[in-house]
C-alpha positions as a Python dict, from the first residue, in 0.01 Angstrom:
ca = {
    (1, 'X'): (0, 0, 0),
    (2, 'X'): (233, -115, 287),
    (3, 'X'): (589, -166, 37),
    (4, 'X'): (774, 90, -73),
    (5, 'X'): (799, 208, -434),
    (6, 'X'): (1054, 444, -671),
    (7, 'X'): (961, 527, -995),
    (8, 'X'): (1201, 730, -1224),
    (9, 'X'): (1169, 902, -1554),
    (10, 'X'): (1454, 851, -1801),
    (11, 'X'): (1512, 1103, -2124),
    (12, 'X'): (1735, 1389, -2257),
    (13, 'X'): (1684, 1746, -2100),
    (14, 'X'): (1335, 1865, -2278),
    (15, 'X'): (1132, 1643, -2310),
    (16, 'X'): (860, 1675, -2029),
    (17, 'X'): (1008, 1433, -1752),
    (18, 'X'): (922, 1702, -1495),
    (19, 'X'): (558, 1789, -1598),
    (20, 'X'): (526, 1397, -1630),
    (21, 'X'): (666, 1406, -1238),
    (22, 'X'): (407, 1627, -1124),
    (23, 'X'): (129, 1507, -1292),
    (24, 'X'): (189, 1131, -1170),
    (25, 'X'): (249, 1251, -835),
    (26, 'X'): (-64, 1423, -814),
    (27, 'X'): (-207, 1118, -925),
    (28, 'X'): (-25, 909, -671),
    (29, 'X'): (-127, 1168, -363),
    (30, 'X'): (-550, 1081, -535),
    (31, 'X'): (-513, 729, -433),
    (32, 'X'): (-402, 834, -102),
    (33, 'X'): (-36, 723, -132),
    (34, 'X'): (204, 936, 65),
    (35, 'X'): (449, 1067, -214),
    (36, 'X'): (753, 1272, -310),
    (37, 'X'): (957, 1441, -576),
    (38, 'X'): (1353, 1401, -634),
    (39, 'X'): (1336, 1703, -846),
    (40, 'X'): (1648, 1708, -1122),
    (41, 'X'): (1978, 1765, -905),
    (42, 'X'): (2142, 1889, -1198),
    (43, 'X'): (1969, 2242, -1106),
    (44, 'X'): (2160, 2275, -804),
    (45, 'X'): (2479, 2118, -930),
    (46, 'X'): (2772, 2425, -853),
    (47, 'X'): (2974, 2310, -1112),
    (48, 'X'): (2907, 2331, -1520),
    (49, 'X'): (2629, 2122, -1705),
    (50, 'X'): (2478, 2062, -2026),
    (51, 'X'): (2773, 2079, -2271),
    (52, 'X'): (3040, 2213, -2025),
    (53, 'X'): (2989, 1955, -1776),
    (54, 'X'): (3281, 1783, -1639),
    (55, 'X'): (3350, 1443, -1469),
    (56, 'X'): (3314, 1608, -1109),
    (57, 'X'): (2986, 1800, -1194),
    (58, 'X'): (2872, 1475, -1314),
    (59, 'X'): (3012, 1293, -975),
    (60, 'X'): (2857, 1535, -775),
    (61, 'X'): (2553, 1487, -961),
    (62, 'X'): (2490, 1148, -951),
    (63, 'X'): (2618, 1101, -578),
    (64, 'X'): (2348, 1405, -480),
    (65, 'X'): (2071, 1223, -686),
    (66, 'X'): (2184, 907, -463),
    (67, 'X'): (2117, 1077, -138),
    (68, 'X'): (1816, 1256, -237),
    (69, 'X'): (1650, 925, -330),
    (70, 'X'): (1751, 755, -11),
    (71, 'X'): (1602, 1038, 185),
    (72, 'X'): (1297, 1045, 15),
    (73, 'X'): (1270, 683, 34),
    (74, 'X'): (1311, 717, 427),
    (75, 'X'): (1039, 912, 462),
    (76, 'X'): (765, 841, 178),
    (77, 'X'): (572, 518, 41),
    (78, 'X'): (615, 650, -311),
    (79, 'X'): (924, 842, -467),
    (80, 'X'): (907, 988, -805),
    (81, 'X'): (1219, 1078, -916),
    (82, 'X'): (1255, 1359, -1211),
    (83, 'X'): (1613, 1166, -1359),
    (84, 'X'): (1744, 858, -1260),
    (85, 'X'): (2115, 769, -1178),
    (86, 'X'): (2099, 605, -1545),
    (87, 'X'): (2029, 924, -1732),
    (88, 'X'): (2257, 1149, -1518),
    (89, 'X'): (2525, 910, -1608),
    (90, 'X'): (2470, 961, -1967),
    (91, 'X'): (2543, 1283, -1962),
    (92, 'X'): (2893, 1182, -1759),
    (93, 'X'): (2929, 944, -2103),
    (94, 'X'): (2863, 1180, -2359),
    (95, 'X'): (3163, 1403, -2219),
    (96, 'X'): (3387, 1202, -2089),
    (97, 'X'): (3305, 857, -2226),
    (98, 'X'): (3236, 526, -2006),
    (99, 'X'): (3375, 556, -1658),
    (100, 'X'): (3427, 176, -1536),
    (101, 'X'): (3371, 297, -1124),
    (102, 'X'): (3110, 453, -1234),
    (103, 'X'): (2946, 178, -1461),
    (104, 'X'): (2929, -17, -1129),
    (105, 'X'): (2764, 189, -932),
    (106, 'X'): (2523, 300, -1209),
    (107, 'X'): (2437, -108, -1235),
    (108, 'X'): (2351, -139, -882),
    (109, 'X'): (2198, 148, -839),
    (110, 'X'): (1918, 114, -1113),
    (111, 'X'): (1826, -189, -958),
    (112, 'X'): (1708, 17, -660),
    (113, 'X'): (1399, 200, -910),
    (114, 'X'): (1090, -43, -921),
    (115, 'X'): (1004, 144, -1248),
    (116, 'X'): (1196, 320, -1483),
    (117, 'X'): (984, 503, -1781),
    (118, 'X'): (1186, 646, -2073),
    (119, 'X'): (1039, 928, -2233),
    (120, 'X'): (1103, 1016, -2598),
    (121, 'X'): (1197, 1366, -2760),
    (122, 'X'): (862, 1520, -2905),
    (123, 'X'): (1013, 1884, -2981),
    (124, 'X'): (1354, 2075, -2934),
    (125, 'X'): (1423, 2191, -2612),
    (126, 'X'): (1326, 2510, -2466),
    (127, 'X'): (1564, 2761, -2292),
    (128, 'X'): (1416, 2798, -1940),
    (129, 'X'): (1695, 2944, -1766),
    (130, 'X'): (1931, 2609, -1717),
    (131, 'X'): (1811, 2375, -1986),
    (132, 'X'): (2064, 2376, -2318),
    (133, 'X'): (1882, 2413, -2648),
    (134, 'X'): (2054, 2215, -2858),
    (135, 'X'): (1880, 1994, -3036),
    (136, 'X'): (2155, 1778, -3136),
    (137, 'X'): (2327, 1740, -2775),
    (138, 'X'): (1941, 1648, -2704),
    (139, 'X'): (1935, 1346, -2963),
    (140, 'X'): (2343, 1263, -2828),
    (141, 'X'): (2183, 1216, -2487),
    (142, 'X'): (1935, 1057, -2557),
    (143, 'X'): (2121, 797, -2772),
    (144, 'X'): (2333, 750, -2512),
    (145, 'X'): (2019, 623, -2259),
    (146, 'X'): (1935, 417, -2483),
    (147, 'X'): (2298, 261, -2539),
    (148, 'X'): (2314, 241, -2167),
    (149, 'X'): (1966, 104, -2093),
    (150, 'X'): (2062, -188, -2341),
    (151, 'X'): (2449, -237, -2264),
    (152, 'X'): (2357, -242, -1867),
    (153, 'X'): (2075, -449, -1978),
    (154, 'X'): (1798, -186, -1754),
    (155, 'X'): (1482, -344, -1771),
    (156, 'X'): (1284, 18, -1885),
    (157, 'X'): (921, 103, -2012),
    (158, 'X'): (913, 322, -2335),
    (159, 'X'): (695, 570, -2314),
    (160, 'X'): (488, 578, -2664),
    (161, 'X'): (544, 901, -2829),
    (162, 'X'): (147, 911, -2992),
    (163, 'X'): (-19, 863, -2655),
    (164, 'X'): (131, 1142, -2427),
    (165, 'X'): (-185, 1241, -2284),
    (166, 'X'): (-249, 816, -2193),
    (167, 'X'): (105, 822, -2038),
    (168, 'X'): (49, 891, -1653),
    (169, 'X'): (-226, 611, -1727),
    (170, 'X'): (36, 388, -1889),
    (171, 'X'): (267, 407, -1545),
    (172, 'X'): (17, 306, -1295),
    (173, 'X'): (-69, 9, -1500),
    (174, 'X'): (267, -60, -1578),
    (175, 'X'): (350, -19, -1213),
    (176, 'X'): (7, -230, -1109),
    (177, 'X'): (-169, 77, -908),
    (178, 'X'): (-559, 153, -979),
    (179, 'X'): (-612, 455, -1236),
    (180, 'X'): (-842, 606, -1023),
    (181, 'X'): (-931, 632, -613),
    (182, 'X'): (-1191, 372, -489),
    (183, 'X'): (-1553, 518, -446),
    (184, 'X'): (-1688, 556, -140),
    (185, 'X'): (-2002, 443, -127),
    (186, 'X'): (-2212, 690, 66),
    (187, 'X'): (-2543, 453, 78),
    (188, 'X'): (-2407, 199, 192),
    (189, 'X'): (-2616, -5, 456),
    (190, 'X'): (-2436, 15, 805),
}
């Protein structure tokens, strides 16, 4: 594979967009594809998140996710990305409402992923040291993806909820890459 290609998972905080990076990538790096992670900025953000965010945590954020994708991209045939500028900006919405400088750059922007995969709440979130447990600012965000994806008309794949275990499978096919590495065929005449 010669072109470039940026995949990015879309969902509220919880619901297994960074296992589902990991396990893809791994995937990816099978098939000999040369392959990185843009791991979820938020983590590193030194301003409040989750419910205390504000609209320059949320700047920061999504200007950080940015740069991390274009150096990634610089450097790798594949990118996964753990977030995308479209679910980062939701969380921007759901404190501060619809930010019209921001609504551009969010539009161009997602036109920059070749694949965007939205993955559905299964379960409550966890508490793993960052991540808010609320299950009801969970289902806000996640609302609020959706009300973007379809007001910014974001052309998106929804992950199916009963098939987790076929969903890896489900993004290389989307995405048009084999499900498994060619065979080498050892007895081969030379």
């Amino acid at each position: 594979m010669d072109a470039k290609l940026k995949i990015a998972f879309i969902g509220s905080h919880g619901v297994g967009k960074t296992t589902l990076c990991f396990d893809l990538a791994a995937r990816l790096k099978r098939l000999d594809l040369a392959v990185d992670l843009v791991k979820e900025v938020a983590r590193a953000c030194p301003l409040p998140i989750n419910q205390d965010t504000t609209i320059e945590a949320q700047a920061w954020i999504l200007h950080t996710q940015i740069a991390e994708e274009l150096a990634a991209a610089s450097r790798y045939q594949v990118v996964v990305c753990d977030r995308s500028v479209l679910d980062n900006y939701a969380y921007l919405t759901v404190r501060a409402g619809r930010q019209p400088e921001y609504d551009a750059l969010v539009r161009r922007w997602v036109g920059t992923y070749d694949g965007l995969f939205k993955v559905p709440i299964m379960a409550a979130p966890s508490f793993d040291g960052t991540r808010d447990v609320s299950a009801a600012f969970q289902s806000e965000v996640d609302r609020t993806i959706d009300a973007l994806v379809d007001d910014l008309d974001v052309s998106c794949h929804r992950l199916d909820p009963q098939h987790r275990d076929g969903w890896v499978d489900e993004v290389l096919k989307a995405m048009s890459l084999p499900l498994h590495p060619p065979q080498i065929d050892l007895f081969a005449a030379r």
